[in-house]
C-alpha positions as CSV (number, residue, x, y, z in Angstrom):
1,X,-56.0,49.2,-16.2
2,X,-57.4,45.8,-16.4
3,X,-58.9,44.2,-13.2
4,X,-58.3,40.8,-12.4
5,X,-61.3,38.2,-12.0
6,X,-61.5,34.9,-10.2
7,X,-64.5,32.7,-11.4
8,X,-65.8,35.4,-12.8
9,X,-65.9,37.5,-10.1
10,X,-63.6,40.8,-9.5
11,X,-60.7,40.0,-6.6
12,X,-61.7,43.1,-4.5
13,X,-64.9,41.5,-4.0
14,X,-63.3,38.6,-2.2
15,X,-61.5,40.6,0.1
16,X,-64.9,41.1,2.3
17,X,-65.8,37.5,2.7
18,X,-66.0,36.1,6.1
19,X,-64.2,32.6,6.4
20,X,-65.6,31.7,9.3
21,X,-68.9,31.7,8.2
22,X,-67.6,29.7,5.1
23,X,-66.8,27.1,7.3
24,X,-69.7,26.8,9.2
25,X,-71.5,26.1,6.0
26,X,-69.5,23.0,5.1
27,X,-70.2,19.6,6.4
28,X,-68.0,17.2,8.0
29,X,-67.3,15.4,4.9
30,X,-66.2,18.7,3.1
31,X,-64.3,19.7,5.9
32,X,-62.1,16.2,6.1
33,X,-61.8,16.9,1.9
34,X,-60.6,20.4,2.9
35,X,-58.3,19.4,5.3
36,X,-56.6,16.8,2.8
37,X,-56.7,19.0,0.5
38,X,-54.8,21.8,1.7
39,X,-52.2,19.7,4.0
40,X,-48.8,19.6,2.4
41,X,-47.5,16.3,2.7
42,X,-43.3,17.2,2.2
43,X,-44.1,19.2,4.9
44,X,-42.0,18.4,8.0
45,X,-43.5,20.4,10.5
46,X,-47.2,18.5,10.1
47,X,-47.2,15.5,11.8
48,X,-47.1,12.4,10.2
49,X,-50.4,11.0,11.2
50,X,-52.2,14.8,9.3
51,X,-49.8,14.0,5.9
52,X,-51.2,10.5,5.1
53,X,-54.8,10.2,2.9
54,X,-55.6,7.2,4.5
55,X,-57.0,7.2,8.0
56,X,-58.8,4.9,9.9
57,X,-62.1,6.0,11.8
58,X,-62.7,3.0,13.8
59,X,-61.4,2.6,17.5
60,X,-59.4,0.0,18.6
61,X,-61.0,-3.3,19.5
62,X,-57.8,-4.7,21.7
63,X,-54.1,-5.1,21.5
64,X,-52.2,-5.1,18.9
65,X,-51.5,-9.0,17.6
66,X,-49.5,-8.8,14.5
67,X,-50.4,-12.8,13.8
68,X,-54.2,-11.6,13.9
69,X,-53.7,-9.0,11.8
70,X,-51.9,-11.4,9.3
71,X,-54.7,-13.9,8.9
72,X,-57.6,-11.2,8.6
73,X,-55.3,-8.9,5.5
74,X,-55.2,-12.6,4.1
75,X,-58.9,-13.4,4.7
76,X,-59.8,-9.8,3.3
77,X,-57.8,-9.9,0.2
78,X,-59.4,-13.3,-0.4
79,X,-63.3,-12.1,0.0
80,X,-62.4,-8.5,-1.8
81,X,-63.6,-8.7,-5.8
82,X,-60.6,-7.7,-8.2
83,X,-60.6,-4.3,-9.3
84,X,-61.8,-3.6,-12.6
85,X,-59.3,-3.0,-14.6
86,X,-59.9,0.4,-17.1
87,X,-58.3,-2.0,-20.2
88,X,-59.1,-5.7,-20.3
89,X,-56.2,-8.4,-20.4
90,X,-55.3,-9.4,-24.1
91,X,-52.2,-11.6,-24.8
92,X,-50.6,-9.8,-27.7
93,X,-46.9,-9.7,-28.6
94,X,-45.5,-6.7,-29.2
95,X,-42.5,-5.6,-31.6
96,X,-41.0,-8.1,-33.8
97,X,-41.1,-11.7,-33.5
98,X,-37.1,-12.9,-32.9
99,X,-36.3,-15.1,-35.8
100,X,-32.4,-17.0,-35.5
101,X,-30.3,-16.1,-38.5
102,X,-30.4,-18.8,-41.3
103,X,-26.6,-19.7,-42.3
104,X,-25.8,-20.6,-46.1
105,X,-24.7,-23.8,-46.6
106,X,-21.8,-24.6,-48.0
107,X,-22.0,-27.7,-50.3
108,X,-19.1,-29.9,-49.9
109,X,-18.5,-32.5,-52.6
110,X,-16.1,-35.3,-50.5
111,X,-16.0,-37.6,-53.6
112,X,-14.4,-35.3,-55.6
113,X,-10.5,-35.7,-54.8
114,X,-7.9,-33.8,-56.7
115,X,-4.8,-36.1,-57.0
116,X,-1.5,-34.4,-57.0
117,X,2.2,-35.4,-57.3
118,X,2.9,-34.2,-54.0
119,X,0.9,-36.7,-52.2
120,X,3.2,-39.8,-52.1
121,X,6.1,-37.3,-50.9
122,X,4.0,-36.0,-47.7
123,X,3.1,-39.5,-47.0
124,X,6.4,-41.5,-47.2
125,X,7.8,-38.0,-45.3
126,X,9.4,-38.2,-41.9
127,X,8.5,-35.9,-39.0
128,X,11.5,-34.0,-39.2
129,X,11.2,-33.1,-43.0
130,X,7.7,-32.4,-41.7
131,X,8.7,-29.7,-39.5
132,X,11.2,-28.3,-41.9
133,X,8.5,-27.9,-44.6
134,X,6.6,-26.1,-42.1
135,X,9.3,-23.5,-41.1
136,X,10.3,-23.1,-44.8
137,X,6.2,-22.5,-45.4
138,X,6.1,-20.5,-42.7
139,X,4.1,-21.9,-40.5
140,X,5.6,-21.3,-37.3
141,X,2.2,-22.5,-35.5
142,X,3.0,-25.8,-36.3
143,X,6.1,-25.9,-33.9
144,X,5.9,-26.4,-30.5
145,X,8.9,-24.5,-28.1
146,X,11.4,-27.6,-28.2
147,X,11.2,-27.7,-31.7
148,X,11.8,-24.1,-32.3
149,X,14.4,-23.5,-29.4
150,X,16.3,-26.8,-31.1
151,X,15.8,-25.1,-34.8
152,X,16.8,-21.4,-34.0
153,X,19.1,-21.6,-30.4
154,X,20.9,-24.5,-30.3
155,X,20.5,-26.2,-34.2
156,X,22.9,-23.7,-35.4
157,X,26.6,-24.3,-35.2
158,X,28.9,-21.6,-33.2
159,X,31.0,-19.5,-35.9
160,X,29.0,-20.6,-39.2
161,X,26.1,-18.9,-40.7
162,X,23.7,-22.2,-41.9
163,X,20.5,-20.9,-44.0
164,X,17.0,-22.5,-43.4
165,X,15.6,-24.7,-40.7
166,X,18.1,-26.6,-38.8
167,X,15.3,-28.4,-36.2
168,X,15.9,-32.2,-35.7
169,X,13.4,-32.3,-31.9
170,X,10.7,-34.4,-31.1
171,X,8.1,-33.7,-29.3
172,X,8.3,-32.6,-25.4
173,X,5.5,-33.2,-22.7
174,X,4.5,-30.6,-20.5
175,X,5.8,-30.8,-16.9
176,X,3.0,-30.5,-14.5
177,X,4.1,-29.0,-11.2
178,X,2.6,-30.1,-8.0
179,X,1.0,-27.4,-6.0
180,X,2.9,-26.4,-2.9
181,X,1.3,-28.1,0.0
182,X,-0.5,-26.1,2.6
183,X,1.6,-24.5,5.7
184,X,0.9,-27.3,8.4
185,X,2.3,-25.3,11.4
186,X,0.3,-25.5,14.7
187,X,-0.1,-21.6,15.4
188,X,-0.8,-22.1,19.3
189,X,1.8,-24.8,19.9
190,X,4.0,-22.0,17.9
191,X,3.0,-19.1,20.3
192,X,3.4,-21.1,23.5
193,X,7.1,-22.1,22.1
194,X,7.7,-18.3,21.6
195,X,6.4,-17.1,25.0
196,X,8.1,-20.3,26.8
197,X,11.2,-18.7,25.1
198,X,12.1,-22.0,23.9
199,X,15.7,-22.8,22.5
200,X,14.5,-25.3,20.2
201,X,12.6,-22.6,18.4
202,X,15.0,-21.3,16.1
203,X,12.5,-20.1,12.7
204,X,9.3,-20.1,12.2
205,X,7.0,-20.1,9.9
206,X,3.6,-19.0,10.0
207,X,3.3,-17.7,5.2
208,X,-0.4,-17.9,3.8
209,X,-2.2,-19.1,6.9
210,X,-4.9,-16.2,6.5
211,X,-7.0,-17.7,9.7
212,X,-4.6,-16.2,12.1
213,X,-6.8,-13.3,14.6
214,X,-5.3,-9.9,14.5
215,X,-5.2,-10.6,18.1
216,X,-3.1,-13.4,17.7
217,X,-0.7,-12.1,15.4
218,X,-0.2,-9.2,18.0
219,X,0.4,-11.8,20.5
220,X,3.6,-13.2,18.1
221,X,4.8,-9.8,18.0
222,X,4.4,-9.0,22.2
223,X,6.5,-12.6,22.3
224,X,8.9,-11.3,20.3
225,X,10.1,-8.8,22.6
226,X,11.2,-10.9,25.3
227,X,12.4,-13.9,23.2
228,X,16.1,-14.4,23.0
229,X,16.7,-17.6,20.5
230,X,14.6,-16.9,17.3
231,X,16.4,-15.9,14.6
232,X,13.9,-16.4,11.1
233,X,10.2,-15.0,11.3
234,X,8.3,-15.2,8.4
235,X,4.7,-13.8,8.2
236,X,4.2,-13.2,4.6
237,X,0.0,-13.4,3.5
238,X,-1.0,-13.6,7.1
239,X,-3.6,-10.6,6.7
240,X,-1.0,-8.5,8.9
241,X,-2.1,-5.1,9.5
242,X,-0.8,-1.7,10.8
243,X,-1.3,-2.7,14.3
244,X,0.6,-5.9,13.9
245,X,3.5,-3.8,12.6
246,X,3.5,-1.2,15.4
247,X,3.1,-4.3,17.8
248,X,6.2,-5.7,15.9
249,X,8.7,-2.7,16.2
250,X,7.9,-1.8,19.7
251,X,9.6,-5.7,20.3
252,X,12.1,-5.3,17.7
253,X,13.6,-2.4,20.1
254,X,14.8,-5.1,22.5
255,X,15.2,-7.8,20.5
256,X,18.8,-8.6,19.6
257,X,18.6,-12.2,18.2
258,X,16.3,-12.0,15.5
259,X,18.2,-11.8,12.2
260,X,15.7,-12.2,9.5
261,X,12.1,-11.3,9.2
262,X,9.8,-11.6,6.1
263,X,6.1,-10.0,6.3
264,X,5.7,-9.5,2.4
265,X,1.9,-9.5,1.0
266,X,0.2,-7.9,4.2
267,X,-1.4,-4.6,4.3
268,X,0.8,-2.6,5.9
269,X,1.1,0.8,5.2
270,X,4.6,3.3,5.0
271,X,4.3,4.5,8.5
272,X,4.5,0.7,9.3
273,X,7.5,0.2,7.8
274,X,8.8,3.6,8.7
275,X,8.6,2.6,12.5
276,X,10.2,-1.3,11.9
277,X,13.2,0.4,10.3
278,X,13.3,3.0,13.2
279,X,13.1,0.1,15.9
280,X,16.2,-1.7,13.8
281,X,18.5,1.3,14.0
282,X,17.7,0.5,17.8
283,X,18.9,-2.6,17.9
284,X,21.1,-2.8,15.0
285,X,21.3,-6.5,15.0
286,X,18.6,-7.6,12.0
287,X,20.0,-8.4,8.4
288,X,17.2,-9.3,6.5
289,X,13.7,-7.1,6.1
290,X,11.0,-8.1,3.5
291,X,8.1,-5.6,3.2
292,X,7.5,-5.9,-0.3
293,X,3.8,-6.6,-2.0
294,X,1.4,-4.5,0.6
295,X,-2.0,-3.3,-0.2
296,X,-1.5,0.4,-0.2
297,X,0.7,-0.3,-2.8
298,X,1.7,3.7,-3.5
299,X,3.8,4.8,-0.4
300,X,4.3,8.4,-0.9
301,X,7.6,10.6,-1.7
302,X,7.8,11.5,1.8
303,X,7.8,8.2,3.2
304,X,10.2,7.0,0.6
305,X,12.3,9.7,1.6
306,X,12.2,8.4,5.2
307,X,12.6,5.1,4.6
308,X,16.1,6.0,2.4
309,X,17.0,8.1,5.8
310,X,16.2,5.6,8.3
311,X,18.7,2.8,6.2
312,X,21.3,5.7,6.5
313,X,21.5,4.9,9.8
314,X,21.5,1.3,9.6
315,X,24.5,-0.8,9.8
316,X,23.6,-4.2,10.0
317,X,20.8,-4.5,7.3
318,X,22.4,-6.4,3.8
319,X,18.9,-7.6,2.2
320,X,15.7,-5.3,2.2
321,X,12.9,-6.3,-0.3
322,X,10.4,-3.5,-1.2
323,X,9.4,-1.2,-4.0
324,X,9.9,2.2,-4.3
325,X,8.1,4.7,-6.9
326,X,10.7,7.3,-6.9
327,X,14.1,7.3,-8.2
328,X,15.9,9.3,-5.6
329,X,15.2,7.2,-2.5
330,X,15.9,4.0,-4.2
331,X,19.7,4.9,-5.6
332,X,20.0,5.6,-1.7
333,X,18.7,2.4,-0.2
334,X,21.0,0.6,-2.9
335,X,23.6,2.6,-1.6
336,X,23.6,2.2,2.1
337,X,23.0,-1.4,1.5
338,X,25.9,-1.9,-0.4
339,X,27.9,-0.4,1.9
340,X,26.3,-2.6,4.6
341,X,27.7,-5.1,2.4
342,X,31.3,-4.1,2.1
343,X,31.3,-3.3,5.9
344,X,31.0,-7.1,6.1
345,X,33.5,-8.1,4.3
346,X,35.6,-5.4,5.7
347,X,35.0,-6.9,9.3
348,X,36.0,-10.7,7.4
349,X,39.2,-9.1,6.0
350,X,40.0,-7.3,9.3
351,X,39.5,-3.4,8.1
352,X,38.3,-0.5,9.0
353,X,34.6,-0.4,8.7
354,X,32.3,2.8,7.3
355,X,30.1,3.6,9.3
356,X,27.2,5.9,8.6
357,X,27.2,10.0,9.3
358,X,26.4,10.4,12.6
359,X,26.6,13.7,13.7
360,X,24.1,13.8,16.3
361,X,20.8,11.2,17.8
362,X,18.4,10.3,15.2
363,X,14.9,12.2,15.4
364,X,13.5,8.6,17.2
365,X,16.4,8.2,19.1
366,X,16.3,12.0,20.4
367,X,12.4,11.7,21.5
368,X,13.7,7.9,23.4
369,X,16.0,9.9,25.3
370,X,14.4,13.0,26.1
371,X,11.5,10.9,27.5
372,X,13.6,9.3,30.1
373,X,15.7,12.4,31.3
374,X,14.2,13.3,34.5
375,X,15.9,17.0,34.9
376,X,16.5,19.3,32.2
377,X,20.2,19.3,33.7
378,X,21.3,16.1,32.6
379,X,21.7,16.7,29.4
380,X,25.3,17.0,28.8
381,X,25.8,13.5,30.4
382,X,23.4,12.3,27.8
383,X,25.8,13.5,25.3
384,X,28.6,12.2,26.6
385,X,26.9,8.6,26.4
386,X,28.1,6.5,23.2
387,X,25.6,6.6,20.5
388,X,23.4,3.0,20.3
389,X,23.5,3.0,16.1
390,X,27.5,3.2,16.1
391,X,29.0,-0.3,16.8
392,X,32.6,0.5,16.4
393,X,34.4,3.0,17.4
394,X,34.7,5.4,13.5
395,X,38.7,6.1,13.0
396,X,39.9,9.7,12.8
397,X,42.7,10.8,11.1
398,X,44.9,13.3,12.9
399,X,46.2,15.8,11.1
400,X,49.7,17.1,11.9
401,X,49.7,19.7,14.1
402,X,51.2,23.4,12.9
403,X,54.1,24.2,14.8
404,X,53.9,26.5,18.2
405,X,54.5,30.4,17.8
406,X,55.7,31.8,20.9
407,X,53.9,34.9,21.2
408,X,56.7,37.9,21.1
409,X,55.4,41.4,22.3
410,X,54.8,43.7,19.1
411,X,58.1,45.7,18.0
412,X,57.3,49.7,18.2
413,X,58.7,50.8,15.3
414,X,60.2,54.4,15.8
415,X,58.1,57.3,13.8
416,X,59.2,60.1,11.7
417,X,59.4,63.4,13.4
418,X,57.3,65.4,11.3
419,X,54.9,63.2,9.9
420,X,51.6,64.5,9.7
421,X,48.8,61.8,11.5
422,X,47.4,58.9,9.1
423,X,44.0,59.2,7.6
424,X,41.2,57.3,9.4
425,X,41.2,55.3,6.8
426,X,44.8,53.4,7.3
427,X,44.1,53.0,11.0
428,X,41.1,50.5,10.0
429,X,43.6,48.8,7.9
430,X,46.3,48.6,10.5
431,X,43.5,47.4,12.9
432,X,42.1,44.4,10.7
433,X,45.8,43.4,9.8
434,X,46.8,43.5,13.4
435,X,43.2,41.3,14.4
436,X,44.5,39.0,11.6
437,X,48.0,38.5,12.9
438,X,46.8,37.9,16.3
439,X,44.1,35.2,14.9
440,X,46.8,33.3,13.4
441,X,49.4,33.6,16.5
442,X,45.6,32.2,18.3
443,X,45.6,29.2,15.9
């Protein structure tokens, strides 16, 4: 077996060595080198101070004055002689020198003119037999839309099939638009109109002002509640959030005169709108909803789904902008809002309305109403009350009623004398034919 050496010495041979008399050996230089040395500086459990190289000796001559301390790194750096650097500065460009590409040029000879017989035609040519050389060339490029709406829409006569370019159109100017001037409405005058409950204040407007608080645009929804003459709120691109929407539906449960509310390019999410729809099927009084163009663009299947659920309950809404993803929900929403529609009419034309399927209180309506029962026995007069989403009464047919059997005691009929007793069998089958006969006498 081979032994193992350390400078040149066998290991075993170390094992007897006293380190404390090592130490005692070494000087205080050696010992501070030692210490450096050996002191892992990833390791957390040494305290900072023993992890950095560079320590200071000297005590502390007076309090710390970081202005001081400023003006005497500057002085030292000043009186401090470079470093000598182990390769001397040389200005030397490296690589290849950049060099822009030289283009050929391409001799041109202008007095050289090639004269054709075409060249008195073009010139004496009119605009129109201009444009129709074009299109024959095809050189579609060279028409603007007037020209080639006139040639290819309206040029050609109804009934006849005319070959080639039938364009006789000047030249049209582009319409410039004016930009839309800036929503001028005074949003504190506004709020102070809507908390006064002010008759005046039939609509407003508050679209793309984007300074509006969050605050503020809770305070408009609060208003809302108690207000009873506004009819048209618009909020679109007012920065509105989910707050602002739950701050808007808890009003929306007691409004009743609002009829029209638009809070399109905001960044409300599905539960949002999911709990304005609920507080509508409260109220059942607003026709319009916009919601359409929010942030979180991607509502979910389930919240689709809800949405399509909560209009099944609705009766009063006829417009509802938004986008839905999935195919399902929005057939439904076209659905219940078509007959929304018709119901209107219907009420116009005097007929009977159709109402929605209302078996029994809406999930939002049932937790409304099982908050404000006191006793747990009060619950058949809360089904007794009329439900708040039906506005007229929904007719019922009556069937015709099957005529009365008087019930007549069953005839014994007289048996046989010697008949032996029936299997067990044909009793089960007299029993369910006699249960059957008295069901039907029942009904």
């Amino acid at each position: 077996m081979t032994t193992k050496k350390l400078y040149g010495k066998d290991l075993k041979a170390y094992q007897d060595i006293d380190l404390e008399e090592l130490l005692a050996k070494l000087t205080d230089a050696e010992l501070e080198e030692l210490h450096t040395e050996l002191i892992d500086p990833d390791d957390s459990m040494v305290p900072p101070s023993n992890r950095c190289r560079y320590k200071t000796d000297k005590l502390p001559t007076g309090p710390f004055d970081r202005k001081k301390l400023l003006q005497f790194l500057e002085k030292k750096a000043r009186e401090d002689k470079d470093w000598e650097e182990a390769k001397p500065y040389l200005k030397e460009i490296r690589g290849k020198v950049w060099k822009p590409k030289v283009e050929d040029k391409i001799q041109v000879n202008e007095d050289v003119r090639i004269e054709t017989e075409w060249d008195d035609v073009l010139a004496s040519a009119t605009e129109a037999e201009l444009v129709d050389l074009a299109a024959i060339l095809g050189f579609y490029g060279m028409l603007n839309q007037v020209q080639y709406h006139q040639a290819f829409i309206e040029g050609k006569p109804q009934g006849e099939t005319v070959s080639g370019f039938q364009g006789v159109a000047m030249y049209a100017d582009f319409k410039p638009f004016e930009e839309e001037p800036p929503n001028t409405t005074d949003v504190e005058a506004s709020l102070e109109q809507l908390k006064a409950n002010d008759p005046k204040l039939k609509e407003l407007n508050l679209n793309n002002i984007k300074k509006i608080s969050l605050d503020t645009l809770c305070a408009f929804g609060e208003a809302l509640g108690k207000n009873t003459h506004l009819e048209k709120l618009y909020m679109a691109n007012t920065r509105a959030t989910e707050r602002v929407a739950r701050t808007i539906a808890e009003s929306l449960e007691k409004n009743k005169t609002l009829k029209s509310l638009n809070l399109e390019s905001n960044y409300i999410s599905g539960h949002g709108i999911i709990a304005i729809l609920e507080a509508i099927n409260i109220s059942q009084t607003l026709t319009e909803l916009r919601v359409a163009n929010q942030r979180p663009q991607v509502l979910g299947v389930r919240n689709e789904m809800t949405i399509a659920k909560c209009l099944r309950d609705n009766s009063s809404l006829v417009r509802f902008g938004i986008f839905l993803e999935m195919r399902c929900p929005r057939v439904l929403v076209n659905e219940y809002l078509q007959r929304n529609y018709d119901n209107v009419r219907r009420e116009r034309a005097g007929k009977e309305l159709v109402l929605p399927p209302v078996e029994e209180l809406p999930y939002y309506l049932k937790k409304k109403s099982e908050a404000g029962k006191d006793e747990p026995g009060k619950k058949a007069e809360a089904a007794k009350t009329p439900d708040p989403v039906k506005k007229t009464p929904q007719p019922v047919k009556k069937t015709p009623e099957p005529p009365k059997k008087t019930l007549e005691p069953p005839k014994k009929t007289p048996e046989p004398a010697k008949k032996p007793p029936p299997p067990p069998e044909s009793s089960s089958e007299e029993e369910s034919s006699d249960e059957d006969e008295s069901d039907s006498e029942e009904e």
